[in-house]
KOLKOLTOR-826673 format. One line per 4 residues: number of its first residue (from 1); their letters; for each residue x, y, z of N, C-alpha, C. Coordinates in steps of 0.05 Angstrom, whole numbers, plus 5000, padded with zeros to 4 digits. Example, Ala and Ser with C-alpha at 12.3 -4.5 7.8 and 13.67 -1.06 7.14 Angstrom:
% KOLKOLTOR-826673
1) AS) 5264 4886 5156 5246 4910 5156 5264 4934 5156 | 5257 4955 5142 5273 4979 5143 5258 5001 5157
% end
This chain:
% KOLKOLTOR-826673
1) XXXX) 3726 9040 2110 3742 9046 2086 3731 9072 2074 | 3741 9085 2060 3731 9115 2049 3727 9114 2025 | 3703 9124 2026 3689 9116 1993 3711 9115 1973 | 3726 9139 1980 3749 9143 1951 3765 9122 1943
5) XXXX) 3763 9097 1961 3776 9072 1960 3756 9052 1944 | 3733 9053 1952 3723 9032 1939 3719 9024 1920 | 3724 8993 1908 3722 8988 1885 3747 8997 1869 | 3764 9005 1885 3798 9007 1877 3811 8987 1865
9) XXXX) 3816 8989 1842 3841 8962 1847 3866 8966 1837 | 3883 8944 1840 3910 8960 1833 3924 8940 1813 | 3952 8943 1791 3945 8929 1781 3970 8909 1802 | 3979 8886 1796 4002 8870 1813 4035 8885 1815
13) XXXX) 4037 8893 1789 4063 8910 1788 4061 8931 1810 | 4044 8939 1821 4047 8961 1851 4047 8951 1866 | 4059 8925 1878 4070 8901 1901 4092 8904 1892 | 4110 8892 1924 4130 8887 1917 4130 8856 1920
17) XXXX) 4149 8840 1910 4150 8814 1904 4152 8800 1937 | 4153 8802 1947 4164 8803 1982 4155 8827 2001 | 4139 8825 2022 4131 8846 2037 4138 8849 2061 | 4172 8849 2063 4187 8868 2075 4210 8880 2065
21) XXXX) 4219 8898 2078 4237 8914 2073 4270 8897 2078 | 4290 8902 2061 4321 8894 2064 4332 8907 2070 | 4334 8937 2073 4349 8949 2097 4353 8951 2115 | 4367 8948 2132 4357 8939 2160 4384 8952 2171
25) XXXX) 4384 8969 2194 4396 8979 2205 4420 8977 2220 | 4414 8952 2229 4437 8936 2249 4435 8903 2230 | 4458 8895 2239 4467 8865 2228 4447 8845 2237 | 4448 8858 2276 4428 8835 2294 4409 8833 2266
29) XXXX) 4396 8854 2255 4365 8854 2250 4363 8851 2228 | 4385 8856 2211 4390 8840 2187 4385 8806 2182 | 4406 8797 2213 4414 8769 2219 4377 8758 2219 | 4368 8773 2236 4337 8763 2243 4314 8755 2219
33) XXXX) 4327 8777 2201 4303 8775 2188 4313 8755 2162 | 4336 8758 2159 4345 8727 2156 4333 8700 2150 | 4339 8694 2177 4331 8666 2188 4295 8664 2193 | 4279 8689 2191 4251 8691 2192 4247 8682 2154
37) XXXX) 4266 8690 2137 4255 8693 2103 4262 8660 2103 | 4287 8644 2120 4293 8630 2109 4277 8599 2124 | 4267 8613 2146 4240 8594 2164 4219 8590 2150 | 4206 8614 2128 4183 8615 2113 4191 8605 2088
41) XXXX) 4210 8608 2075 4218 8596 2046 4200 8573 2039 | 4197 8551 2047 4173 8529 2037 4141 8548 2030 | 4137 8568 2052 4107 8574 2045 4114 8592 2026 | 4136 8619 2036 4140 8636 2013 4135 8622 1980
45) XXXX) 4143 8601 1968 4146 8585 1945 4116 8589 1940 | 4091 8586 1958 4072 8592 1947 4068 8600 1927 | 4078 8632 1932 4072 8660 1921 4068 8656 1891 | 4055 8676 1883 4053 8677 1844 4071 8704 1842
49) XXXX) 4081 8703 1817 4098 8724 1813 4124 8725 1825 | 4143 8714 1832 4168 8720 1847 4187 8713 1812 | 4209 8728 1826 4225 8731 1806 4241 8715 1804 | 4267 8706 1786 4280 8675 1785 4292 8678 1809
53) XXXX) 4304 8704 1814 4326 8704 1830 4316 8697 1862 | 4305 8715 1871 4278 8705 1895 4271 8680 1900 | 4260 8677 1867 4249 8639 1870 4281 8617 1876 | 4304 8623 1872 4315 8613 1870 4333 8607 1898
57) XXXX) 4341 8631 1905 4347 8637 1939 4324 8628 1952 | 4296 8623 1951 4276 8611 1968 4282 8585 1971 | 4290 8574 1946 4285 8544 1939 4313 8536 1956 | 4339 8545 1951 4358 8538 1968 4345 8532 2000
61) XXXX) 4332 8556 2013 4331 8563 2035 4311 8535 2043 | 4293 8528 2033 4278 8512 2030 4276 8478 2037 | 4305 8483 2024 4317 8449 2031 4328 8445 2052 | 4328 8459 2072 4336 8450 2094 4308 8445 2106
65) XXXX) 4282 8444 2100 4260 8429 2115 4240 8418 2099 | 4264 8401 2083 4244 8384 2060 4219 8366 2079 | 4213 8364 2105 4183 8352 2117 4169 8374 2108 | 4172 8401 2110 4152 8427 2103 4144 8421 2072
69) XXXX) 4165 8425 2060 4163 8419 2023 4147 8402 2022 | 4143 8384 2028 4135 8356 2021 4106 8361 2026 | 4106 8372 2055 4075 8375 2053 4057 8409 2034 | 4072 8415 2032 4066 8434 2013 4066 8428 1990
73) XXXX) 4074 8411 1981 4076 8394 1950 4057 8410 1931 | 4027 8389 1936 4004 8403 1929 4003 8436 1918 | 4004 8451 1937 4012 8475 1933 4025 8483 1912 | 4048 8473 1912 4074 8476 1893 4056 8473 1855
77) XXXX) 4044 8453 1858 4028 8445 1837 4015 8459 1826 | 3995 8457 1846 3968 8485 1832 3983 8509 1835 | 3999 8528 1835 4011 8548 1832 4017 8545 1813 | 4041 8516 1803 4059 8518 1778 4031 8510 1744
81) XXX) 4010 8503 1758 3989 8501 1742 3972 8524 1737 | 3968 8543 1750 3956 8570 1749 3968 8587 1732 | 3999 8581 1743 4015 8600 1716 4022 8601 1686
% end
C-alpha cells in the first residue's frame, strides 16, 4: 500500500449503496446481472445503509428463497439493532 494511503479513511457517503454497475450494454448482461442481484437479495439485506427503494426491490427479490431468509434471520436482527 503507499504510504499516501495509510491511515486513510473515507467517510460511507463515497460508496455506492451496491457495488456494481446498472449499465450494462447488452440485455443478455443486463438479464445476467439480474438474476445474480436477485440470487443474492437474502445476503444483500445484510448490508447497513441501503436505501428504501433498494431495500425494498431486495426484499421482493428475496421471497422467492424464504429457506435463505430464514436462515439469515439472525442477521436481519443485529443489523436492524445496530441501526
Amino acid at each position: 500500500m503507499p504510504a499516501t494511503l495509510a491511515g486513510r479513511e473515507l467517510p460511507a457517503e463515497q460508496f455506492p449503496e451496491l457495488p456494481w454497475r446498472t449499465d450494462w450494454g447488452s440485455e443478455r448482461d443486463a438479464a445476467l446481472m439480474a438474476d445474480y442481484v436477485a440470487w443474492s437479495a437474502p445476503r444483500l439485506l445484510t448490508l447497513h445503509g441501503l436505501g428504501d427503494q433498494i431495500r425494498a426491490a431486495l426484499e421482493v427479490a428475496a421471497r422467492r428463497q424464504a429457506e435463505v431468509v430464514d436462515g439469515l434471520y439472525p442477521l436481519y436482527r443485529a443489523s436492524s439493532i445496530a441501526a
